[in-house]
C-alpha positions as CSV (number, residue, x, y, z in Angstrom):
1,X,-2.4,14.7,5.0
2,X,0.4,11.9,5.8
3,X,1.2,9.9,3.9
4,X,1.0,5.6,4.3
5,X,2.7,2.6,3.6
6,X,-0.1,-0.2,4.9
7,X,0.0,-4.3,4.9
8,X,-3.3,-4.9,2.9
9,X,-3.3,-8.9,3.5
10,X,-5.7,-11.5,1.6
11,X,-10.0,-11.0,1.9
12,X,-9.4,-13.2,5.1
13,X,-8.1,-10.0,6.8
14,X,-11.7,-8.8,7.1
15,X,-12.3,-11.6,9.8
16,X,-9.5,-10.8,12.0
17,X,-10.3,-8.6,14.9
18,X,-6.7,-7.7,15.7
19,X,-5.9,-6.3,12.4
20,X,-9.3,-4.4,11.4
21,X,-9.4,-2.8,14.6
22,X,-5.6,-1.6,14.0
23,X,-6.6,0.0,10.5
24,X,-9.4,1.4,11.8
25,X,-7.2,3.2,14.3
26,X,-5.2,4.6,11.5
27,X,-8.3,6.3,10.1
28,X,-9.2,7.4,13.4
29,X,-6.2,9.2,14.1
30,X,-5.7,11.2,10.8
31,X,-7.3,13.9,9.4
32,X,-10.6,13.0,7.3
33,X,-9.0,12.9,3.4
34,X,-10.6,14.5,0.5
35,X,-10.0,12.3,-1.5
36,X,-6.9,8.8,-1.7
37,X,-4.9,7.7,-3.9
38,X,-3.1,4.0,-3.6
39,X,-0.5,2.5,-5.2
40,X,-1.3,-1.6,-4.8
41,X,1.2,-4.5,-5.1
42,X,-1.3,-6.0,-7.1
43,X,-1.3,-3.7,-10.5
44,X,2.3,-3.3,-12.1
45,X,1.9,-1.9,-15.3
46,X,3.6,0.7,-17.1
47,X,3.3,3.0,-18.3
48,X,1.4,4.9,-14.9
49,X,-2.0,4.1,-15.5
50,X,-4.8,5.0,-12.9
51,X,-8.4,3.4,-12.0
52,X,-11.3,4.1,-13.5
53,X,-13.1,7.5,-12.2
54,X,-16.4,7.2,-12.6
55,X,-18.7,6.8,-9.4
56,X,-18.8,2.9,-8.8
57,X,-16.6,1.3,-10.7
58,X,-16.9,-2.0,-10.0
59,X,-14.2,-3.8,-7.8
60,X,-11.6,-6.7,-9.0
61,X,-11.9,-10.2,-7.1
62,X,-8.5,-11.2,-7.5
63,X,-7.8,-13.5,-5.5
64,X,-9.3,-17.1,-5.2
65,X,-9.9,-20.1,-3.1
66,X,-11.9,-17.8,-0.9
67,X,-16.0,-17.9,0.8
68,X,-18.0,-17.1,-1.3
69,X,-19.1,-13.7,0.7
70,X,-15.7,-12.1,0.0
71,X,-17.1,-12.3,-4.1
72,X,-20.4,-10.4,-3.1
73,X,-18.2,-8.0,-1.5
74,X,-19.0,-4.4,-2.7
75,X,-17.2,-0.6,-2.4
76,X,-18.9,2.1,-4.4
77,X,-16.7,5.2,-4.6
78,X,-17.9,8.5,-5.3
79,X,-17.0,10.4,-8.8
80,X,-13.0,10.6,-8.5
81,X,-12.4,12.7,-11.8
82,X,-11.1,16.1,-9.8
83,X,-8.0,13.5,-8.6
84,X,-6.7,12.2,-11.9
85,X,-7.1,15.9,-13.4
86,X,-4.7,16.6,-10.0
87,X,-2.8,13.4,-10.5
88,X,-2.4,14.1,-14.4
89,X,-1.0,17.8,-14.3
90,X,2.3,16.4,-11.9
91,X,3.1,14.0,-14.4
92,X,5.8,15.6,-17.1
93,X,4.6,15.8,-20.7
94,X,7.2,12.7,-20.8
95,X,5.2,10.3,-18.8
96,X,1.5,11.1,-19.4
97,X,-1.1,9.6,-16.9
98,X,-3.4,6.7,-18.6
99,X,-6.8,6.2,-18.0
100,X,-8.2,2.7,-17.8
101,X,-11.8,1.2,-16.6
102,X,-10.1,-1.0,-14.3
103,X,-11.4,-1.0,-10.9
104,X,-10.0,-1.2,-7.7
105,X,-8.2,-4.6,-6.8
106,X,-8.2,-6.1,-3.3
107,X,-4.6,-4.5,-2.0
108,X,-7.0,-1.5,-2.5
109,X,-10.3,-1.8,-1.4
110,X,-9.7,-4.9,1.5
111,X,-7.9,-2.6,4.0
112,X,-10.0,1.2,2.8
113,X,-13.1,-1.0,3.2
114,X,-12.2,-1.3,7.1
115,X,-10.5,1.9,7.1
116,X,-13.4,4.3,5.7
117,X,-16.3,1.5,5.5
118,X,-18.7,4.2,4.0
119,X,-16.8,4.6,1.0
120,X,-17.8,7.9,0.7
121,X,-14.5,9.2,-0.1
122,X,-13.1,9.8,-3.7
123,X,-10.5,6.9,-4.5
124,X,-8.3,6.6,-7.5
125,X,-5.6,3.1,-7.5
126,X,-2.4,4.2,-9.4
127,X,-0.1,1.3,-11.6
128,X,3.0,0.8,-9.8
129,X,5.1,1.4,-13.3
130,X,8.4,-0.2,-11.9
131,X,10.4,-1.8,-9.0
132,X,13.0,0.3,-9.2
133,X,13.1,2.4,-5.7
134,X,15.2,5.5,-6.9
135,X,12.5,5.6,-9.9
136,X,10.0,5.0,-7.1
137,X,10.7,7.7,-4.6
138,X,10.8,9.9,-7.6
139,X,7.4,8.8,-8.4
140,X,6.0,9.7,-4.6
141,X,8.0,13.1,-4.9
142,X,5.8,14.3,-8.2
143,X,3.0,13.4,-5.9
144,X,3.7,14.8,-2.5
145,X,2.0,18.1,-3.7
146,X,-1.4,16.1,-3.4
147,X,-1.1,16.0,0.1
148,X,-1.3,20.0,0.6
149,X,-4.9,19.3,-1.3
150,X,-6.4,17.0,1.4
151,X,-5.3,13.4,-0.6
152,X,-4.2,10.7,1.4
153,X,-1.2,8.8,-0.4
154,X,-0.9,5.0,0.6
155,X,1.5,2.6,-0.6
156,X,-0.1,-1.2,0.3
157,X,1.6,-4.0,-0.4
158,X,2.9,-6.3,3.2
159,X,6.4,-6.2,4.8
160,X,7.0,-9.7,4.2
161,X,5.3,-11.6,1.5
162,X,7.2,-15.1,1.2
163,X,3.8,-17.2,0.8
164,X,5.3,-19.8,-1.1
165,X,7.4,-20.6,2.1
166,X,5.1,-20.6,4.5
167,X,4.9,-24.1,6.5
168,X,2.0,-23.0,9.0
169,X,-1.1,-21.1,7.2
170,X,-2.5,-20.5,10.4
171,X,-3.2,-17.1,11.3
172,X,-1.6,-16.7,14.6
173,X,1.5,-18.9,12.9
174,X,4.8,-18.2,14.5
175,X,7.0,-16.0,12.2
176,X,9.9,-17.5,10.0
177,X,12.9,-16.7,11.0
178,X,13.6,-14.9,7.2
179,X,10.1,-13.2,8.1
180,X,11.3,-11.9,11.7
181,X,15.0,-11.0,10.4
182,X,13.5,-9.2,7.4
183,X,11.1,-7.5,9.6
184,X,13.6,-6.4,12.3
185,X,16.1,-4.8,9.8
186,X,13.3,-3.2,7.5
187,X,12.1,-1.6,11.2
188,X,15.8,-0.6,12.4
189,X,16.5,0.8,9.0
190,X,13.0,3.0,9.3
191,X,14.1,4.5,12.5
192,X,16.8,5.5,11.4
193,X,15.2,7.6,8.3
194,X,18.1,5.0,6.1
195,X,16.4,5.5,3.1
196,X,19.0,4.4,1.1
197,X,19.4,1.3,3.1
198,X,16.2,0.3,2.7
199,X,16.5,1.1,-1.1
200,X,19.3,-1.5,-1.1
201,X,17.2,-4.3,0.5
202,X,18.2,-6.8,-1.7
203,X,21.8,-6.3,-1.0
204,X,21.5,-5.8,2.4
205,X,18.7,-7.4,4.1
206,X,18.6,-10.4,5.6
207,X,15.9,-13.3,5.0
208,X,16.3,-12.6,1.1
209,X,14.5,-13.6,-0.9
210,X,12.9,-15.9,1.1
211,X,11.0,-12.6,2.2
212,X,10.6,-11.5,-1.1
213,X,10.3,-13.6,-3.5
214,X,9.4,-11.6,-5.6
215,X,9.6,-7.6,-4.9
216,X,5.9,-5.8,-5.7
217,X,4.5,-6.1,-1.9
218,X,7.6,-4.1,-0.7
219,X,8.3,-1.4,-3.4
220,X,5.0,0.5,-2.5
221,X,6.5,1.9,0.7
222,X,8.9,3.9,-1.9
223,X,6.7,5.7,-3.5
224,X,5.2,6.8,0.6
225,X,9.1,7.1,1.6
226,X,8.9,9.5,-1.8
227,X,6.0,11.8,-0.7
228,X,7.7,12.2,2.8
229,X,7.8,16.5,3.3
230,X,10.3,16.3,5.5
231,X,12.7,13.1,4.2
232,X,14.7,13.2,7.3
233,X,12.4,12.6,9.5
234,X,11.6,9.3,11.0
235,X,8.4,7.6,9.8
236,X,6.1,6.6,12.7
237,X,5.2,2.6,13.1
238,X,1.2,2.5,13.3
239,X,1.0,-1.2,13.3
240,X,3.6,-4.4,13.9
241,X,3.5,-8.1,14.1
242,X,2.7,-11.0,12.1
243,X,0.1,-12.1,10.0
244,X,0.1,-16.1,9.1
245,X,4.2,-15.3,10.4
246,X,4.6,-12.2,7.4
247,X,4.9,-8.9,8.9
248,X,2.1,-6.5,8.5
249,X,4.4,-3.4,9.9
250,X,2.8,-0.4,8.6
251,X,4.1,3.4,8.8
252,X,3.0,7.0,8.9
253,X,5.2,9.3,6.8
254,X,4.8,13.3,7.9
């Protein structure tokens, strides 16, 4: 299986043609996973704490300000105990895995709703325990064994997230220029394979922090750029532009 770093956007993504139509290619294109495991932007906690297992676990609505149908909104997973037993015996007797009877929160089950709408696929949401990229990478490197085992590893969190910024809501707005500068370095750095470019983002990007703000919608494509098998090679761009002007670029790692 590859492994992804997606742009999961707000509930409102489920109404845009464009975008669902673009995820649903992703799913298209790959191999049929036995089971996925995502990292959101929405749960940092440490230490690594997973989703609860158990066959429909109900989801989390966090997000508000949105119609009413988004709340009545429904994904019910199958049974995904086999993964965390997986997930739990990469992890060193230093860092054990934590189990919690949280459910699956809307940088998760938004986008895997268009992307496997039967939800008939096992699905297990993993903490992100830190913004640190080195610690990061190392994270998606435990994991990359998963993939050999049919899992589909996907980082979601969106290439540019400076919300507070934002001057048009609309969703055909016209990119910021710290949105478009952001986005065209973040792509040039990916074609490269410049991991530790991209690691240095805050350094070295421009549109910072306008861009980011704050940092837990970017560091998810770490833990993909982690699980890469071959670290040199170049990721492959499944989806570009803009989203209300932030970038919902999303990759493909081999």
């Amino acid at each position: 299986m590859p492994a992804l770093y997606i742009g999961h956007g707000a509930p409102m993504l489920l109404d845009d043609a464009l975008w669902t139509h673009e995820l649903a290619q992703i799913s298209s294109r790959i191999e049929r996973p036995k089971a996925i495991l995502i990292v959101s932007a929405h749960w940092e906690s440490e230490p690594i704490t997973l989703s609860s297992p158990l066959a429909n676990t109900p989801l989390v609505y966090d997000f508000s300000g949105f119609d009413r149908k988004f709340y009545e909104m429904q994904y019910n997973t199958p049974d995904a105990s086999a993964l965390a037993a997986k997930i739990a015996a990469l992890m060193p007797v230093t860092e054990p895995i934590h189990l919690s009877n949280r459910g699956l929160d809307h940088g998760a089950w938004v986008p895997l709703r268009v992307m496997y709408p039967g939800a008939d696929i096992p699905v297990l949401q993993m903490s992100m325990p830190t913004s640190d990229p080195g610690k990061l990478i190392a994270l998606g490197k435990r994991l990359q064994p998963l993939r050999d085992e049919g899992v589909l590893i996907i980082g979601s969190g969106f290439m540019t997230h400076g919300l507070r910024y934002l001057r048009d809501w609309s969703t055909d707005a016209v990119a910021p220029t710290w949105s478009s500068e952001f986005d065209t370095w973040a792509a040039e750095a990916l074609s490269r394979g410049d991991v530790d470019a991209l690691a240095n983002y805050k350094e070295l990007a421009p549109g910072m922090p306008y861009a980011h703000p704050t940092v837990e919608h970017f560091t998810p494509l770490f833990i993909t750029l982690g699980a890469a098998k071959n670290p040199d090679q170049v990721p492959e761009t499944l989806i570009e532009g803009y989203f209300m002007g932030l970038s919902k670029r999303s990759i493909l790692v081999a």
